[in-house]
TITIKE-31559 format. One record per residue (C-alpha): residue number from 0; residue in one letter; y, z, x. Coordinates in steps of 0.001 Angstrom, whole numbers, m for minus. Layout:
REM residues N
<rogu NUM 'a' <Y Z X>>
...
***
This chain:
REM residues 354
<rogu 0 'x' <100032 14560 m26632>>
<rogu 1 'x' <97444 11794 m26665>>
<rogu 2 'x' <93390 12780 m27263>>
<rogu 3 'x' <90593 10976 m26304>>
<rogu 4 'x' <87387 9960 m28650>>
<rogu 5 'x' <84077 11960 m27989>>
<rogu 6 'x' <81656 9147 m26683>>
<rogu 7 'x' <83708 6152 m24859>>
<rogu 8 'x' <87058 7953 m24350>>
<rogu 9 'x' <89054 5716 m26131>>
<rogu 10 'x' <92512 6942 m26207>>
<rogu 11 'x' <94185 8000 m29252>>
<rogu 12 'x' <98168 8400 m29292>>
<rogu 13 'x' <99541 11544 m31139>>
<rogu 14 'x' <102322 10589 m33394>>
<rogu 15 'x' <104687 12071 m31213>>
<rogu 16 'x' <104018 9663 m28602>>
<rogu 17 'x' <106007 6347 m27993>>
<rogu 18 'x' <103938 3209 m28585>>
<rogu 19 'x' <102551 1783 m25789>>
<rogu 20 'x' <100717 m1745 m25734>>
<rogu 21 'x' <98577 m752 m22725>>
<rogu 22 'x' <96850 1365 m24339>>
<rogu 23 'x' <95534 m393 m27264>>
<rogu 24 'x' <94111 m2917 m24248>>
<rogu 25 'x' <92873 m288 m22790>>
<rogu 26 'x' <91096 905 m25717>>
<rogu 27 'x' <89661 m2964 m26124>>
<rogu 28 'x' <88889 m3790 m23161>>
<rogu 29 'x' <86537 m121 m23083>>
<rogu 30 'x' <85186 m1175 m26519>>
<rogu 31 'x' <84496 m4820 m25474>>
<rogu 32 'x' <82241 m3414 m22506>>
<rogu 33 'x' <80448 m1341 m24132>>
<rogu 34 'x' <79397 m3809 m27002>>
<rogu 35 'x' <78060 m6260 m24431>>
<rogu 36 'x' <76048 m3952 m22433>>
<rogu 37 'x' <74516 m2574 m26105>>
<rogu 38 'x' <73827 m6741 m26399>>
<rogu 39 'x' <72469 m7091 m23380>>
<rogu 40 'x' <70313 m4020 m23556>>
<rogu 41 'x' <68608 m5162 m27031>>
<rogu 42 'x' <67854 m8685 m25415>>
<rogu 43 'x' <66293 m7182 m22413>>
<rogu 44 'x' <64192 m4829 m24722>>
<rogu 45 'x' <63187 m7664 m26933>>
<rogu 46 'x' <62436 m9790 m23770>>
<rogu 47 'x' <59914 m6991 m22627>>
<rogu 48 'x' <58500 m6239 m25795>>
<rogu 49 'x' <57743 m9903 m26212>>
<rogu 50 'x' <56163 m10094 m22318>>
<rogu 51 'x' <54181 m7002 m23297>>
<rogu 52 'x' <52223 m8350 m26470>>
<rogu 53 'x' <51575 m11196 m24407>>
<rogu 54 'x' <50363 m9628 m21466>>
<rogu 55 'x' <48267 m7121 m23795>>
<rogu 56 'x' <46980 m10587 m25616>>
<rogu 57 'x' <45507 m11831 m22334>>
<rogu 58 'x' <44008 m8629 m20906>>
<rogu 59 'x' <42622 m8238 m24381>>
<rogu 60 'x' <40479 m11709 m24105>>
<rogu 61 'x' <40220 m11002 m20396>>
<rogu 62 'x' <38490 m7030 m21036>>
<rogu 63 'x' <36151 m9105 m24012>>
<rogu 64 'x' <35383 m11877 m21333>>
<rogu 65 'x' <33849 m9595 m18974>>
<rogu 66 'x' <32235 m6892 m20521>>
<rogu 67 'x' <30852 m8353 m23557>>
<rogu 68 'x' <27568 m9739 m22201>>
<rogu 69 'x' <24295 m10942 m22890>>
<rogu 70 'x' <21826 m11040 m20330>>
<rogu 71 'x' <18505 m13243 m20928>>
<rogu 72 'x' <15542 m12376 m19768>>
<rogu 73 'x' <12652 m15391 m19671>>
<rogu 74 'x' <10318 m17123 m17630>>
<rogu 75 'x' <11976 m18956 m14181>>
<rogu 76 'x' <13157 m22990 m15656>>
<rogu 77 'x' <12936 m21969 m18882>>
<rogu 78 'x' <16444 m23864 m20911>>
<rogu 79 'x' <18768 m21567 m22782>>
<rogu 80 'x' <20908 m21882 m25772>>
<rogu 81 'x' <23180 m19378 m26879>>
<rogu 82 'x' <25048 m20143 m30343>>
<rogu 83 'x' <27039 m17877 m32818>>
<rogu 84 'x' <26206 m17298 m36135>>
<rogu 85 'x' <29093 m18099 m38291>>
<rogu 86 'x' <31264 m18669 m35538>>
<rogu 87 'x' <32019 m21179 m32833>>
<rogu 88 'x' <30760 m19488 m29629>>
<rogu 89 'x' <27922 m21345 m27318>>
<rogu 90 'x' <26720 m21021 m24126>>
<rogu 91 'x' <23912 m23388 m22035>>
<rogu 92 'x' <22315 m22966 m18542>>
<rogu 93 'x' <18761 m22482 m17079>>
<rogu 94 'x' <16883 m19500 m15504>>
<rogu 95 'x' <16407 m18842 m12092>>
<rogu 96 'x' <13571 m17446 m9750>>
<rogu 97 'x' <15416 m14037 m10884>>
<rogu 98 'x' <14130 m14488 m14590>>
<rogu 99 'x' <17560 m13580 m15218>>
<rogu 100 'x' <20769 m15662 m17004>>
<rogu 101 'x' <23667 m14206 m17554>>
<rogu 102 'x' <26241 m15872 m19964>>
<rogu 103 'x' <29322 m14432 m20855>>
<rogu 104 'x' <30953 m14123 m25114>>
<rogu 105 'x' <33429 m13675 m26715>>
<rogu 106 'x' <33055 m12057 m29402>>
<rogu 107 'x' <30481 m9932 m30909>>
<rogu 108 'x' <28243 m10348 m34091>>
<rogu 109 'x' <25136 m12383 m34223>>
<rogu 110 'x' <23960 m15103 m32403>>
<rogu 111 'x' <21395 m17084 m31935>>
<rogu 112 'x' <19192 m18223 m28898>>
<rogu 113 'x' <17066 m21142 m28324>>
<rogu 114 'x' <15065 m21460 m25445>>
<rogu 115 'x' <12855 m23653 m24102>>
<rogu 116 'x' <10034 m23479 m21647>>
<rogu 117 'x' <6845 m25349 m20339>>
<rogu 118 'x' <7428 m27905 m23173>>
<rogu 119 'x' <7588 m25636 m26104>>
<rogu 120 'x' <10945 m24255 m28064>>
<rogu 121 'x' <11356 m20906 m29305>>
<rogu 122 'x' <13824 m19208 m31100>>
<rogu 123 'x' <15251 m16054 m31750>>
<rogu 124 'x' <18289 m14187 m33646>>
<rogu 125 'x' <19678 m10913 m32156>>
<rogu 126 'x' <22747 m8989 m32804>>
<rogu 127 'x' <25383 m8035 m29859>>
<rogu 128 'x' <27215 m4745 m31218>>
<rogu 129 'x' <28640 m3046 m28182>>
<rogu 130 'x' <31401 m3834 m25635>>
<rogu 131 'x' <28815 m4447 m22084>>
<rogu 132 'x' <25628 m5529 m21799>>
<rogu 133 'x' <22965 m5942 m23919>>
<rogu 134 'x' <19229 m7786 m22921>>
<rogu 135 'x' <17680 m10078 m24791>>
<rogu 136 'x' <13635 m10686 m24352>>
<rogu 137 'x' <13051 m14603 m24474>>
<rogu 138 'x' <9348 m14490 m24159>>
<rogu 139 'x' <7060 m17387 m24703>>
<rogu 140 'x' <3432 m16144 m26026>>
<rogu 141 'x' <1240 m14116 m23582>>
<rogu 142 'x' <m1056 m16918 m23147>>
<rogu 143 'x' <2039 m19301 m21767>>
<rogu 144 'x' <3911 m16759 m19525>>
<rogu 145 'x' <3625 m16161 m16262>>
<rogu 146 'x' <2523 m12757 m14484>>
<rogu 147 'x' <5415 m12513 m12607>>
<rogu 148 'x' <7696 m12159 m16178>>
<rogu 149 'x' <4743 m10367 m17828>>
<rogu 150 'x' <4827 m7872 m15062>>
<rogu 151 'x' <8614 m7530 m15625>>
<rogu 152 'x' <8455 m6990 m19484>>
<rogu 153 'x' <5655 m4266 m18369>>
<rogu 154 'x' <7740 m2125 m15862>>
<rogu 155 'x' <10926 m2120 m18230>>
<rogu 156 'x' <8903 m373 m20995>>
<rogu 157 'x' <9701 m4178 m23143>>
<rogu 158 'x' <6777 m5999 m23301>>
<rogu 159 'x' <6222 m4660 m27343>>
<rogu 160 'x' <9160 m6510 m27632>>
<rogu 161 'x' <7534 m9603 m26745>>
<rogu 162 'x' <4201 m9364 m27310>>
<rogu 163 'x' <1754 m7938 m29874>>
<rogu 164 'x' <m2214 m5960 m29530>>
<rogu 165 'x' <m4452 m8670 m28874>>
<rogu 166 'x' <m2575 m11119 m27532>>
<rogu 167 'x' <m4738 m12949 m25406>>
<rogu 168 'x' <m4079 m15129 m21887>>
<rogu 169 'x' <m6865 m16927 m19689>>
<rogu 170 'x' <m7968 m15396 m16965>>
<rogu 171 'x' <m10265 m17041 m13833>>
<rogu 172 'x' <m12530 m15569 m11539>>
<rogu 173 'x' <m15714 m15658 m10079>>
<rogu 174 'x' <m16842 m14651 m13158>>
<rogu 175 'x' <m16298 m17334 m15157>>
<rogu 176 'x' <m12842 m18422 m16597>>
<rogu 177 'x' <m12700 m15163 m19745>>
<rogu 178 'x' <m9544 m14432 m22075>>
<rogu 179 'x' <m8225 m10852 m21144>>
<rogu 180 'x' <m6482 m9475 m24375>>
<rogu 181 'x' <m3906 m6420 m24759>>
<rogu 182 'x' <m5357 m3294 m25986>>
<rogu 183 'x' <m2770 m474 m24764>>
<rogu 184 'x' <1464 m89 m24319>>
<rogu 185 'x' <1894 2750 m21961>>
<rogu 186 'x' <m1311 4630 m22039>>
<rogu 187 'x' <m2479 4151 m18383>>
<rogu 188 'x' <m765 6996 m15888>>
<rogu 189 'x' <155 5102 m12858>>
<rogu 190 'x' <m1470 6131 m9209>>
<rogu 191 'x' <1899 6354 m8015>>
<rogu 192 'x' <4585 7143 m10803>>
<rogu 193 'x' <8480 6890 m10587>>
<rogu 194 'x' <11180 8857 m12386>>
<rogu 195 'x' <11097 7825 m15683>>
<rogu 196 'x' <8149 5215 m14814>>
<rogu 197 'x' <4750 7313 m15347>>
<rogu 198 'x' <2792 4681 m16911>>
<rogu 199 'x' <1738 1788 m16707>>
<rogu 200 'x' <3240 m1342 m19118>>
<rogu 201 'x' <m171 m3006 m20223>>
<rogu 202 'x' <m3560 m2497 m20302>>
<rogu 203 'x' <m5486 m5558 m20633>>
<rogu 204 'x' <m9369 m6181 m21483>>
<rogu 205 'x' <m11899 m8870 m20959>>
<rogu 206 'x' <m11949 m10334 m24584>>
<rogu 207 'x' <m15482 m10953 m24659>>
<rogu 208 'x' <m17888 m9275 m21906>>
<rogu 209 'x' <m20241 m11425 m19324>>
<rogu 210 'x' <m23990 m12084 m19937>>
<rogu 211 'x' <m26349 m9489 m18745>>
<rogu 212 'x' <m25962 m10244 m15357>>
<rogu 213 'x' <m24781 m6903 m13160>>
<rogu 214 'x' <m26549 m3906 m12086>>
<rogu 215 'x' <m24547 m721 m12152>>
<rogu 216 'x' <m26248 1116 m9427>>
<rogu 217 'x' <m29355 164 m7219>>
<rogu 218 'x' <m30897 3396 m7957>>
<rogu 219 'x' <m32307 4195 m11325>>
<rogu 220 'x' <m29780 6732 m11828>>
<rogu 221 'x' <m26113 7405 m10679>>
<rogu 222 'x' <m25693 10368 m9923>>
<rogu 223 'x' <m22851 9802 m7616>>
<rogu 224 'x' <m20629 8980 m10330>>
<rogu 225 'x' <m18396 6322 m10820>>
<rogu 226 'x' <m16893 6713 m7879>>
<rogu 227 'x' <m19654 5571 m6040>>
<rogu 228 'x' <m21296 3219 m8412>>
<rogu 229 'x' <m22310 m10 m7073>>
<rogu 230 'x' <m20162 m1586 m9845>>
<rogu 231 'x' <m16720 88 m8331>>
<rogu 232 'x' <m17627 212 m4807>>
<rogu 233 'x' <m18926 m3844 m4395>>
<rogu 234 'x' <m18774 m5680 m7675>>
<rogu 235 'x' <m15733 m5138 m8703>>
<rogu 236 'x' <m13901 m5325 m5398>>
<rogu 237 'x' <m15301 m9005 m5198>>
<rogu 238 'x' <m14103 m9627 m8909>>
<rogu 239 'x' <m10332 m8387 m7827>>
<rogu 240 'x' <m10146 m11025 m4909>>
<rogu 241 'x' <m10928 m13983 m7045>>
<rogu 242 'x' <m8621 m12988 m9507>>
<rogu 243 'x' <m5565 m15419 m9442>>
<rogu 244 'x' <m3292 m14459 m6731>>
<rogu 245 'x' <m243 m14030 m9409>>
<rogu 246 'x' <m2044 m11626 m10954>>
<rogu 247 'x' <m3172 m9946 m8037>>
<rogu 248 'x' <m65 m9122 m7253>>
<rogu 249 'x' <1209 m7481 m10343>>
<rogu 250 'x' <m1619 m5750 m11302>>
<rogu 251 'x' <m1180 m1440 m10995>>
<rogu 252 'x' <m3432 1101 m9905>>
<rogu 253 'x' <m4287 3513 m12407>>
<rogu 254 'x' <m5560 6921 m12850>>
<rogu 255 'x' <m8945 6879 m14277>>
<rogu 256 'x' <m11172 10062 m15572>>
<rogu 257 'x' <m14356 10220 m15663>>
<rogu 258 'x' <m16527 13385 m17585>>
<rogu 259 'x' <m19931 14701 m15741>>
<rogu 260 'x' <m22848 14322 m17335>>
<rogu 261 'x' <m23012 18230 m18078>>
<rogu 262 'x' <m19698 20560 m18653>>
<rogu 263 'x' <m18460 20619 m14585>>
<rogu 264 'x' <m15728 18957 m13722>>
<rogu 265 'x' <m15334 14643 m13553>>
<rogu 266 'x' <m13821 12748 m11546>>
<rogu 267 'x' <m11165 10863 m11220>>
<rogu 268 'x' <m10668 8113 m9464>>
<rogu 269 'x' <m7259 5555 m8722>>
<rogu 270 'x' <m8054 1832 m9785>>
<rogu 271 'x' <m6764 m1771 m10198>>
<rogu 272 'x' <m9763 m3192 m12256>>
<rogu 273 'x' <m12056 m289 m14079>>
<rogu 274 'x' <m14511 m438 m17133>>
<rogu 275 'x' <m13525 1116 m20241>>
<rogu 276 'x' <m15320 4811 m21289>>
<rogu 277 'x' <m16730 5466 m24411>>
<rogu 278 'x' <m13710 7877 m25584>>
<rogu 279 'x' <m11252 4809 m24512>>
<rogu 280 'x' <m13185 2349 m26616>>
<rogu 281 'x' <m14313 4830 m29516>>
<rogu 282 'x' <m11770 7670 m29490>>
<rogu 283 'x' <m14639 10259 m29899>>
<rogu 284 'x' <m17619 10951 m27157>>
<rogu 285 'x' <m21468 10781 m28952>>
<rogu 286 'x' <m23123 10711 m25792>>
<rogu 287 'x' <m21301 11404 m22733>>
<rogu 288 'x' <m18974 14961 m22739>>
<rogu 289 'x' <m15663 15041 m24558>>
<rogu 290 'x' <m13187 13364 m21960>>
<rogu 291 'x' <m9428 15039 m22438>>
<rogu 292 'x' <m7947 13217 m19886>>
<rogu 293 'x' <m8123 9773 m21358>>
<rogu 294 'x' <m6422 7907 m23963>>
<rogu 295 'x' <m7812 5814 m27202>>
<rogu 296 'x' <m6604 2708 m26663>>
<rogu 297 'x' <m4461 1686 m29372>>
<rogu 298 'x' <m6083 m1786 m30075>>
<rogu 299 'x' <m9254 79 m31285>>
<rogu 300 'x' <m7534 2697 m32958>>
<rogu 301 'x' <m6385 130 m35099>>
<rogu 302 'x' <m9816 m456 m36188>>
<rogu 303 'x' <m10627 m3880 m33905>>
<rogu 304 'x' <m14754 m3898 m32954>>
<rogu 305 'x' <m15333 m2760 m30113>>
<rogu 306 'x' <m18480 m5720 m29838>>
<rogu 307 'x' <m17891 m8136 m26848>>
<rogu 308 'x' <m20721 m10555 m27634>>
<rogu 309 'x' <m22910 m9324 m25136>>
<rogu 310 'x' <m24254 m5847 m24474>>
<rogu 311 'x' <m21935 m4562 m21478>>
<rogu 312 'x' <m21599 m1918 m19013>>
<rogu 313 'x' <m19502 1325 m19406>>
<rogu 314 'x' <m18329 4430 m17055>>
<rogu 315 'x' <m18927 7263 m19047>>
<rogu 316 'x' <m21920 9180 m18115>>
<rogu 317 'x' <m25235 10757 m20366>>
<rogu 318 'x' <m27590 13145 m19475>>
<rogu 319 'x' <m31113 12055 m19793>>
<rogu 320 'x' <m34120 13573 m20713>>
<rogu 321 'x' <m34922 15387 m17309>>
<rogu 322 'x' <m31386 16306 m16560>>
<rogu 323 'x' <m30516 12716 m15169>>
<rogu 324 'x' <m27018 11368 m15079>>
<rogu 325 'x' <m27079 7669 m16666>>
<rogu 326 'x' <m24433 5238 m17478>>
<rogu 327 'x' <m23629 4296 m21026>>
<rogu 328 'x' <m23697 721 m22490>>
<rogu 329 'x' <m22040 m742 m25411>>
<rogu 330 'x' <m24400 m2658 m27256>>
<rogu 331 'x' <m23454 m5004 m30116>>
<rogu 332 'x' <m20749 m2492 m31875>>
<rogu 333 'x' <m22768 510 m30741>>
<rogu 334 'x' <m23476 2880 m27657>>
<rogu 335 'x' <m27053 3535 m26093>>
<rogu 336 'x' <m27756 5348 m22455>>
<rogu 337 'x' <m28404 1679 m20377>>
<rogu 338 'x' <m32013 2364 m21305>>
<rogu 339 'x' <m31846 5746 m18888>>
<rogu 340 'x' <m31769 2955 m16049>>
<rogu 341 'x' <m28757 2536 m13589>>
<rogu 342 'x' <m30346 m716 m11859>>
<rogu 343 'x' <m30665 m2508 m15208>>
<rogu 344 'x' <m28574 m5533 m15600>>
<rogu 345 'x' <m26006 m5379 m18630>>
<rogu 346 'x' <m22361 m7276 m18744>>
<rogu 347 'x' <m19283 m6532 m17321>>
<rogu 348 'x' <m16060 m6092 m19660>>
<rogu 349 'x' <m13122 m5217 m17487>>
<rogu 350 'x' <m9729 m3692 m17752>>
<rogu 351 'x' <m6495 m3555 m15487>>
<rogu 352 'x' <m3102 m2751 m15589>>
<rogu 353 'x' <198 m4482 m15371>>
***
């Protein structure tokens, strides 16, 4: 009797059996089938595996395309050049009112960009090591950028990457046209703070102070405070609206403490333009009382004078010799009590915030 093979069931005649013709076709036929569908199986998975590395190929470059990104931030009409280091990649176009460009790589590495704005080129190298964004700061110098960007650098926590302590930019008003230098990253507490956005990005200072030209009270004393100083109440108002309307629109409202004269409590007040006191400027208080709840601004910790040419006006307060509350003056690199007179005339040396 005739068996049958395990797999295809190919017969197999016992030796018993009479020969029969049919089924050795039968048998070949079966084999035949199965041989071509084994063929056509390994084309087919070939086929696929050869549509797959292509496929994976081009969403490869496609996933690099899009994520890997460099976003420019610079002044609006300011020309961009993107090139690789080493390699072959480049990208052109120009800001926008968003002082934002977006150009898309291909592959990481360093690169370098070249930008150009209000007439003068800059450069700078950076190096893109992540899959997604990454921001690069294309600032001009202080003096040549606008408020607007300035602003922007400020209230991302990234103007140190652009700009250094005493940088200085022109400033007009109906004081006089002054330079207004940086003294402070992040020391000013803002009058209305954010979720992760407590300070404020700058502080900036009058570089050199006015001539003696301002009274800080009209009364011989102030005991009102800074608060209620003539100085914060009238003269500086008038200063703020001649300020450049650019900048009047960036500029922050601060916290500002002031110490009493004695060991009660100060004051503090919220500002846009303020005058410096003498533990801001000196990081120690000589005359007026110890004032915890303001910073040393980090331009004069680093040892900068704090002499503005002229003898000029600040807000800390000194006790005089009949229990009087005077303002204190910087003089020349030095601090005296406005000669125990409120109505005397003495500079101005402003600070805001940005």
């Amino acid at each position: 009797m005739a068996t049958y093979t395990t797999n295809y069931q190919l017969k197999k005649p016992s030796a018993a059996d009479y020969y029969n013709i049919k089924d050795f076709n039968d048998n070949a036929d079966l084999i035949d089938s199965k041989l071509k569908l084994g063929e056509d199986a390994k084309g087919l998975a070939e086929s696929l595996q050869t549509a797959q590395q292509t496929m994976q190929t081009t969403v490869n470059g496609l996933v690099l395309k899009a994520v890997i990104s460099v976003v420019i931030w610079a002044p609006p009409n300011t020309q961009v050049v993107l090139q690789q280091i080493g390699g072959n990649g480049a990208f052109s176009g120009m800001v926008g009112s968003s002082m934002e460009l977006q150009a898309a790589l291909g592959a990481l590495g360093k690169w370098r960009v070249t930008y150009v704005y209000a007439g003068k080129s800059y450069n700078k190298e950076f190096l893109v090591e992540h899959i997604g964004q990454t921001i690069v700061v294309a600032a001009p110098t202080l003096a040549a950028a606008p408020w607007a960007y300035i602003a922007k650098l400020a209230e991302a926590g990234r103007a140190r990457e652009a700009f250094m302590l005493g940088d200085s930019k022109s400033v007009s008003s109906n004081l006089g046209n002054y330079d207004v230098q940086i003294i402070g990253f992040g020391q000013d507490y803002l009058a209305t703070p954010t979720v992760g956005n407590e300070t404020a990005g700058l502080t900036l200072q009058m570089k050199s102070s006015t001539p003696h030209n301002y009274a800080f009270d009209p009364s011989s004393t102030f005991d009102g405070g800074w608060a209620n100083c003539l100085l914060r109440s009238t003269t500086l108002p008038a200063v703020l609206g001649s300020l450049p309307s650019d900048l009047q629109t960036v500029l922050k409202p601060v916290r500002k403490y002031t110490s009493n004269s004695d060991s009660g409590a100060g004051q503090t007040t919220t500002d846009k333009l303020f005058l410096l006191s003498e533990y801001e400027l000196y990081g120690a208080c000589a005359l007026s009382n110890p004032q915890h709840y303001n910073v040393f601004y980090e331009y004069y910790q680093a040892g900068h004078a704090a002499n503005k040419n002229y003898s000029y006006w600040l807000r800390s307060r000194v006790k005089g010799a009949g229990n009087e509350a005077y303002p204190v003056v910087a003089v020349t690199g030095y601090l005296q009590p406005s000669s125990y007179r409120a109505d005397s005339k003495y500079g101005l040396c402003f600070a805001f915030c940005v």
